[in-house]
N, CA and C atoms of all chains as a GROMACS GRO file, in nm:
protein
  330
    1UNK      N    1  26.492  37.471  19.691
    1UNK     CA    2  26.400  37.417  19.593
    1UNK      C    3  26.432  37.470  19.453
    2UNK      N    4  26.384  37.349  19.356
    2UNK     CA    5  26.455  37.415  19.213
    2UNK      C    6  26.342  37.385  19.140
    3UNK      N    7  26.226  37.428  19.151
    3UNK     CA    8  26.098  37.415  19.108
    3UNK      C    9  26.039  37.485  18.944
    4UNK      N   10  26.115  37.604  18.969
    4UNK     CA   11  26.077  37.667  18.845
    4UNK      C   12  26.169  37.679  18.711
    5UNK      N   13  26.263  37.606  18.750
    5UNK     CA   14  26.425  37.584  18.668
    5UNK      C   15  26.376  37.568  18.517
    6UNK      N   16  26.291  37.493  18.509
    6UNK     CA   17  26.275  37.467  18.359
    6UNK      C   18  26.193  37.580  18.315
    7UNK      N   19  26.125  37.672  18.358
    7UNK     CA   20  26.044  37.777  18.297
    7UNK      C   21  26.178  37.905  18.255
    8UNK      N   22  26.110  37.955  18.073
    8UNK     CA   23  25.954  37.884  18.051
    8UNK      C   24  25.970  37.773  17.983
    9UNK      N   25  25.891  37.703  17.879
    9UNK     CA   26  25.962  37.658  17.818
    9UNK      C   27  25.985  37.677  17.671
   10UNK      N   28  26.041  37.605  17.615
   10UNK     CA   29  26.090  37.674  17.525
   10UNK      C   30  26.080  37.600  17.363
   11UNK      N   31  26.042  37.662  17.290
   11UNK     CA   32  25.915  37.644  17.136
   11UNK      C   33  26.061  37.617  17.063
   12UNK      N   34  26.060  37.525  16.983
   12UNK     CA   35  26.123  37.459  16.884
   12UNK      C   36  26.060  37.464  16.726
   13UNK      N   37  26.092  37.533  16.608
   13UNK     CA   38  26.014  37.498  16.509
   13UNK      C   39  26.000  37.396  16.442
   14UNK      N   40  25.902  37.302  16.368
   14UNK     CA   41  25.900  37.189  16.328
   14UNK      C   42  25.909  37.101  16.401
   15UNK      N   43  25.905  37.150  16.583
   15UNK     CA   44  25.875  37.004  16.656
   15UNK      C   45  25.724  37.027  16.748
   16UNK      N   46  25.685  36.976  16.765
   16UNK     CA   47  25.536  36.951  16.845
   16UNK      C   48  25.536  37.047  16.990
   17UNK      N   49  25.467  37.156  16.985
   17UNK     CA   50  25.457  37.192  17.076
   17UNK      C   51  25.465  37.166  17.220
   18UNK      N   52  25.523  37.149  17.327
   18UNK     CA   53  25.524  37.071  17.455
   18UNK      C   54  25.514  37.133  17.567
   19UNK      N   55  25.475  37.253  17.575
   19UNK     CA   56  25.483  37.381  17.677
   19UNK      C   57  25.398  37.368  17.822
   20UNK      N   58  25.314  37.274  17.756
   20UNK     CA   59  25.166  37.284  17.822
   20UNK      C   60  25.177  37.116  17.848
   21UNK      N   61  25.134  37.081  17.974
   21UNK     CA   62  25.105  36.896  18.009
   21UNK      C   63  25.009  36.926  17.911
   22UNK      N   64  25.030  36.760  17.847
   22UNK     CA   65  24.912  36.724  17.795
   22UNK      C   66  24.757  36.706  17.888
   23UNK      N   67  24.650  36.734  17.781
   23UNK     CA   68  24.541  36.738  17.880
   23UNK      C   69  24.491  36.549  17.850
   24UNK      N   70  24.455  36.495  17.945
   24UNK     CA   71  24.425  36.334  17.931
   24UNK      C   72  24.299  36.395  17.920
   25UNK      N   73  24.262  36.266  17.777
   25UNK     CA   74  24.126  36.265  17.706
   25UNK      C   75  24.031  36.181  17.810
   26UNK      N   76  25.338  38.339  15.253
   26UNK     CA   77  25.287  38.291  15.323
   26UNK      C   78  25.133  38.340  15.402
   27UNK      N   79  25.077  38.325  15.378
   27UNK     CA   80  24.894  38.351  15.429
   27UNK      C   81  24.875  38.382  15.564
   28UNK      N   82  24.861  38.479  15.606
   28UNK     CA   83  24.836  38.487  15.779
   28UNK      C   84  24.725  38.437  15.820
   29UNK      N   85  24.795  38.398  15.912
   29UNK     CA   86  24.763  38.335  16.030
   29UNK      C   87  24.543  38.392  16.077
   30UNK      N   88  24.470  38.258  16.067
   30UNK     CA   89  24.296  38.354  16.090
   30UNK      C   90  24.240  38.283  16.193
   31UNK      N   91  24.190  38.375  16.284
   31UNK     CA   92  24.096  38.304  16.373
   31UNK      C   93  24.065  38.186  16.330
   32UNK      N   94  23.955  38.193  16.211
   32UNK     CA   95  23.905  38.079  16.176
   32UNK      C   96  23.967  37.923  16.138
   33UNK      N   97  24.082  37.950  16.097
   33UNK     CA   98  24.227  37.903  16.058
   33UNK      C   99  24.243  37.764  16.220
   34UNK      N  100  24.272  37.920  16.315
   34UNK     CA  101  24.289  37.845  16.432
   34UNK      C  102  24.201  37.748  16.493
   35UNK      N  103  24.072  37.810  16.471
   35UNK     CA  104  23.930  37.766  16.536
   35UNK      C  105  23.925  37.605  16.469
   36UNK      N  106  23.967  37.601  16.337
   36UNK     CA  107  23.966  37.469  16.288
   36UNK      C  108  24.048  37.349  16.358
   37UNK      N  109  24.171  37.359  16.465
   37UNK     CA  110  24.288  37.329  16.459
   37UNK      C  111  24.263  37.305  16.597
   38UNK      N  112  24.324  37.116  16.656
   38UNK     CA  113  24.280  37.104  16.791
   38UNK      C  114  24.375  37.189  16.890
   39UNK      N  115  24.353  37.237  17.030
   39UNK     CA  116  24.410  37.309  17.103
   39UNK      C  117  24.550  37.317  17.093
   40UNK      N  118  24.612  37.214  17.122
   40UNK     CA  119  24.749  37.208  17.144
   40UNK      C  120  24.777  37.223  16.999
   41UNK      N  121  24.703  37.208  16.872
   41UNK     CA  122  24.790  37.244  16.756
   41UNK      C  123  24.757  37.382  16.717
   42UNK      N  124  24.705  37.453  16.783
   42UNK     CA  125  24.662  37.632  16.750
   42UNK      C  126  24.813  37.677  16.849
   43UNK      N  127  24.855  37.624  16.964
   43UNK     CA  128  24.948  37.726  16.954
   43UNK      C  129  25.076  37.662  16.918
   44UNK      N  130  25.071  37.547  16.860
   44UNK     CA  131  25.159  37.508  16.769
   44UNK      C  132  25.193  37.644  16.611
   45UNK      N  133  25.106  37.600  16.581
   45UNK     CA  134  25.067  37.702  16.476
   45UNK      C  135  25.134  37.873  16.509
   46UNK      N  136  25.031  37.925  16.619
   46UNK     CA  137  25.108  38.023  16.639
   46UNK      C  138  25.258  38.049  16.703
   47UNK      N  139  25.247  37.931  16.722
   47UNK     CA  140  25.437  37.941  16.762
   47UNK      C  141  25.488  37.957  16.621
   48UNK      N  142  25.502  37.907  16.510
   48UNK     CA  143  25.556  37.877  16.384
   48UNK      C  144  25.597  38.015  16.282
   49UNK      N  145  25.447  38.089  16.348
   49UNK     CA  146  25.474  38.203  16.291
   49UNK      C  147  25.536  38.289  16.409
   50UNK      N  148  25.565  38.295  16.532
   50UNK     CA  149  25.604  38.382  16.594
   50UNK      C  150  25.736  38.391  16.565
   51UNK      N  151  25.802  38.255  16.588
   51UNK     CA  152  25.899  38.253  16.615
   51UNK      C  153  26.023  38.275  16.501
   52UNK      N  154  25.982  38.294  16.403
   52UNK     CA  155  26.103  38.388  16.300
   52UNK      C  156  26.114  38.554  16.349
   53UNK      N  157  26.008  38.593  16.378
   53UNK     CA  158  25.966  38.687  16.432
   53UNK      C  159  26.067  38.776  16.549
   54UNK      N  160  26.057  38.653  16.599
   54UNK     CA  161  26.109  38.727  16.753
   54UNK      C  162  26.295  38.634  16.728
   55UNK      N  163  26.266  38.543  16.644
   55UNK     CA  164  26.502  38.517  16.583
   55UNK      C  165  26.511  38.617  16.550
   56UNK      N  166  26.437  38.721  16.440
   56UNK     CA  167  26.506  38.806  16.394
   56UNK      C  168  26.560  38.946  16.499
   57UNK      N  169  26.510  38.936  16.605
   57UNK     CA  170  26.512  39.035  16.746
   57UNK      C  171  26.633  38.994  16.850
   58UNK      N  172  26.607  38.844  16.883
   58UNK     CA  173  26.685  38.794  16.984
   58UNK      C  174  26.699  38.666  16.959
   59UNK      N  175  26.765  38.674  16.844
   59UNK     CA  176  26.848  38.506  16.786
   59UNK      C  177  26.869  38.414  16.930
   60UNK      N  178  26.922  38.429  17.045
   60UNK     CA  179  26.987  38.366  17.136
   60UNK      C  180  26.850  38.380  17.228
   61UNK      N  181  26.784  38.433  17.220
   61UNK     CA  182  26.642  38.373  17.308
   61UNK      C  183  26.520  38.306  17.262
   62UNK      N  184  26.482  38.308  17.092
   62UNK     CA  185  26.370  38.310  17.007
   62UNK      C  186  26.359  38.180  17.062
   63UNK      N  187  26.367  38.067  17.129
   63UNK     CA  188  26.301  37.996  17.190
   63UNK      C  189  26.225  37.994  17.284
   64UNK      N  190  26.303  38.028  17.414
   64UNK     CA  191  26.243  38.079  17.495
   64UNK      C  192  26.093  38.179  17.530
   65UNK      N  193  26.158  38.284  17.461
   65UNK     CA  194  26.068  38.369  17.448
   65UNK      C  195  25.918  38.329  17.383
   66UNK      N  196  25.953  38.241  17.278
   66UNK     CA  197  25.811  38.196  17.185
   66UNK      C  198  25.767  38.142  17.261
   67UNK      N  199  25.817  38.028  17.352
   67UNK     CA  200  25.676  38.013  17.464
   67UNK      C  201  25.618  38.062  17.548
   68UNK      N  202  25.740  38.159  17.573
   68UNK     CA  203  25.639  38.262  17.688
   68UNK      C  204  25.523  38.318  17.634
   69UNK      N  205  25.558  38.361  17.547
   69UNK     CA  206  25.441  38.455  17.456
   69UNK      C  207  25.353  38.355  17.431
   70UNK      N  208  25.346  38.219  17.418
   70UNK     CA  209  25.258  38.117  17.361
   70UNK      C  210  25.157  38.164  17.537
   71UNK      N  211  25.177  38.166  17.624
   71UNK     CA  212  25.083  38.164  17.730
   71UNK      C  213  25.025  38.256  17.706
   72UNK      N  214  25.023  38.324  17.621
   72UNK     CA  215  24.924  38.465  17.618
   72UNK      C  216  24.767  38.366  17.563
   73UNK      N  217  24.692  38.444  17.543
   73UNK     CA  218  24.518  38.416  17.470
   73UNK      C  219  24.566  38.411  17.346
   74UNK      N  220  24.537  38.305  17.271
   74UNK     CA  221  24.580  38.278  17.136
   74UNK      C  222  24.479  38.429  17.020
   75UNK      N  223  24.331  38.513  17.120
   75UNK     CA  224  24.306  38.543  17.001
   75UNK      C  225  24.374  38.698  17.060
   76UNK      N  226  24.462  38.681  17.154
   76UNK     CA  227  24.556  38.820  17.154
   76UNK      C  228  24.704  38.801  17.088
   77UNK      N  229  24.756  38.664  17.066
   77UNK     CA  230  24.858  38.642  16.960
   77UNK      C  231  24.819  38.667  16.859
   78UNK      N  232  24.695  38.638  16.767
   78UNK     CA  233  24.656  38.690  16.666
   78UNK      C  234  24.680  38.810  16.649
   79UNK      N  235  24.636  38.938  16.741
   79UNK     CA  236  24.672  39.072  16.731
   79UNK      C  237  24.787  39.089  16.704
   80UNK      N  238  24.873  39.021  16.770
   80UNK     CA  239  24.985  39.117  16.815
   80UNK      C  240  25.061  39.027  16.657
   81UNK      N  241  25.006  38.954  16.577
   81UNK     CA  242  25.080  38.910  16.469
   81UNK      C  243  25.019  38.986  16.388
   82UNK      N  244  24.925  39.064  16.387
   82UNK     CA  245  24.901  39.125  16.274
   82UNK      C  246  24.932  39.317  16.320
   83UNK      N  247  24.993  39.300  16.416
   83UNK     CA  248  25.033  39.451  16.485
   83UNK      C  249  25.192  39.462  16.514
   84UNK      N  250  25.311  39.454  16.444
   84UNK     CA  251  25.435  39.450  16.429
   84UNK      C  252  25.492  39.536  16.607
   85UNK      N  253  25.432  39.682  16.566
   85UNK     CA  254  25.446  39.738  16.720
   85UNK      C  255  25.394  39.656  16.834
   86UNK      N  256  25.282  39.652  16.839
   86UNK     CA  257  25.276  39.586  16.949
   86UNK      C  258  25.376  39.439  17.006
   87UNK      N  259  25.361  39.364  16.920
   87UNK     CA  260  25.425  39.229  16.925
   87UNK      C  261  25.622  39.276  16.966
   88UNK      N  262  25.595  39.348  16.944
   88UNK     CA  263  25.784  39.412  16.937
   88UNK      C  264  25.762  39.464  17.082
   89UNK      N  265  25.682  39.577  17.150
   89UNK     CA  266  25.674  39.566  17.303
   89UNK      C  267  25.644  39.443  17.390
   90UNK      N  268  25.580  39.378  17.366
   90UNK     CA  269  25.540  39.211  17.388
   90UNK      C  270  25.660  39.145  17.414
   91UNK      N  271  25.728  39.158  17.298
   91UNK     CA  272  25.860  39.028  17.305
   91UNK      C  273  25.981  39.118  17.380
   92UNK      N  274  25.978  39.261  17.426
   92UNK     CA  275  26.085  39.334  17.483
   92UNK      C  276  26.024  39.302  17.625
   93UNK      N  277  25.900  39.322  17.675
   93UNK     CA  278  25.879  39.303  17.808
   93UNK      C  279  25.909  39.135  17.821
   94UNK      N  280  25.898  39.022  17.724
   94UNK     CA  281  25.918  38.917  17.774
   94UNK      C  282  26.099  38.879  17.765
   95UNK      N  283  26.155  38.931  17.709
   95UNK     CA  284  26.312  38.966  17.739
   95UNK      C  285  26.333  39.062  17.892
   96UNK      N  286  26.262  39.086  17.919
   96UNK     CA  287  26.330  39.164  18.051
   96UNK      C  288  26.271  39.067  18.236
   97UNK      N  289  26.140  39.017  18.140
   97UNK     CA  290  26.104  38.906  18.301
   97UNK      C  291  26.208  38.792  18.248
   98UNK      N  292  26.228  38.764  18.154
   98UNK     CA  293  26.325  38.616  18.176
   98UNK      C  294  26.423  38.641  18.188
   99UNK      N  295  26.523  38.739  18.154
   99UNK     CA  296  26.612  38.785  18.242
   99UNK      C  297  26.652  38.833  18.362
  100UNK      N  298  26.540  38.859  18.429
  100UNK     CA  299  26.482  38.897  18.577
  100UNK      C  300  26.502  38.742  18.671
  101UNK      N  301  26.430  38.714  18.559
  101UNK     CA  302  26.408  38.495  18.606
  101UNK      C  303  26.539  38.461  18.636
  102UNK      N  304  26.628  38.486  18.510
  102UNK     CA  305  26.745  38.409  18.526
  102UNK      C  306  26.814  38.468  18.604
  103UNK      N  307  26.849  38.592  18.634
  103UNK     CA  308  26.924  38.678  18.752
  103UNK      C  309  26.874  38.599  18.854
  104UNK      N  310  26.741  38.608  18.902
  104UNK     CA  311  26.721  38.538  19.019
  104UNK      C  312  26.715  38.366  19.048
  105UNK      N  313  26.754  38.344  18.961
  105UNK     CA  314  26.780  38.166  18.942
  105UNK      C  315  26.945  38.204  18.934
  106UNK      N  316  27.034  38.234  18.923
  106UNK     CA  317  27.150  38.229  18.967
  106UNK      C  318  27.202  38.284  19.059
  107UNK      N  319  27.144  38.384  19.158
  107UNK     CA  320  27.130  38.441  19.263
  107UNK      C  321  27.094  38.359  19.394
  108UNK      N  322  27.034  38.322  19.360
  108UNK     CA  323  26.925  38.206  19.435
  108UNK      C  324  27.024  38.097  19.466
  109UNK      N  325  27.092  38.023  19.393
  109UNK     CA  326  27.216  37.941  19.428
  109UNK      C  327  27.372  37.972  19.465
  110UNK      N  328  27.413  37.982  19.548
  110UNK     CA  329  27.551  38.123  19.561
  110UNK      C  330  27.643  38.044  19.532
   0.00000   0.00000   0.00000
């Protein structure tokens, strides 16, 4: 299993935070 | 540049407070570990945004912070290439 491969992730400056699923409104 | 205020944050919807505090972390922690300051800024983004506040206005602390999060993601990655032989 390759489940955690993408952690963590990883902060870009000047682009939109994406670390976190979005929470549906 | 104006640091970073609770109140600052409190104004600012969720996902854009740790936007925010990413912005300022992350020169922070290039100037430490150029080849991880990505990484690392999100790890640290999972912390409590009003304990990122501290640790941005506490140089020491934030400097043990970003050394313990250099040693689990390197832990990570040892065992993510370990893990596949």
């Amino acid at each position: 299993g390759s489940s955690s491969v993408n952690w963590p992730p990883e902060f870009r400056p000047g682009e939109p935070w994406k670390g976190y699923p979005n929470i549906d409104p | 540049q104006e640091p970073l205020t609770a109140s600052m944050l409190a104004a600012a919807p969720p996902q854009e407070q740790k936007q925010m505090l990413g912005e300022r972390l992350y020169p922070l922690i290039l100037a430490m570990h150029p080849s991880l300051a990505g990484k690392i800024t999100g790890m640290l983004l999972e912390i409590d945004n009003s304990e990122l506040l501290l640790l941005l206005e506490s140089p020491e602390s934030l400097h043990s912070k970003i050394e313990e999060a250099v040693a689990v993601l390197q832990a990570h990655q040892i065992s993510e290439s370990t893990h596949k032989s």
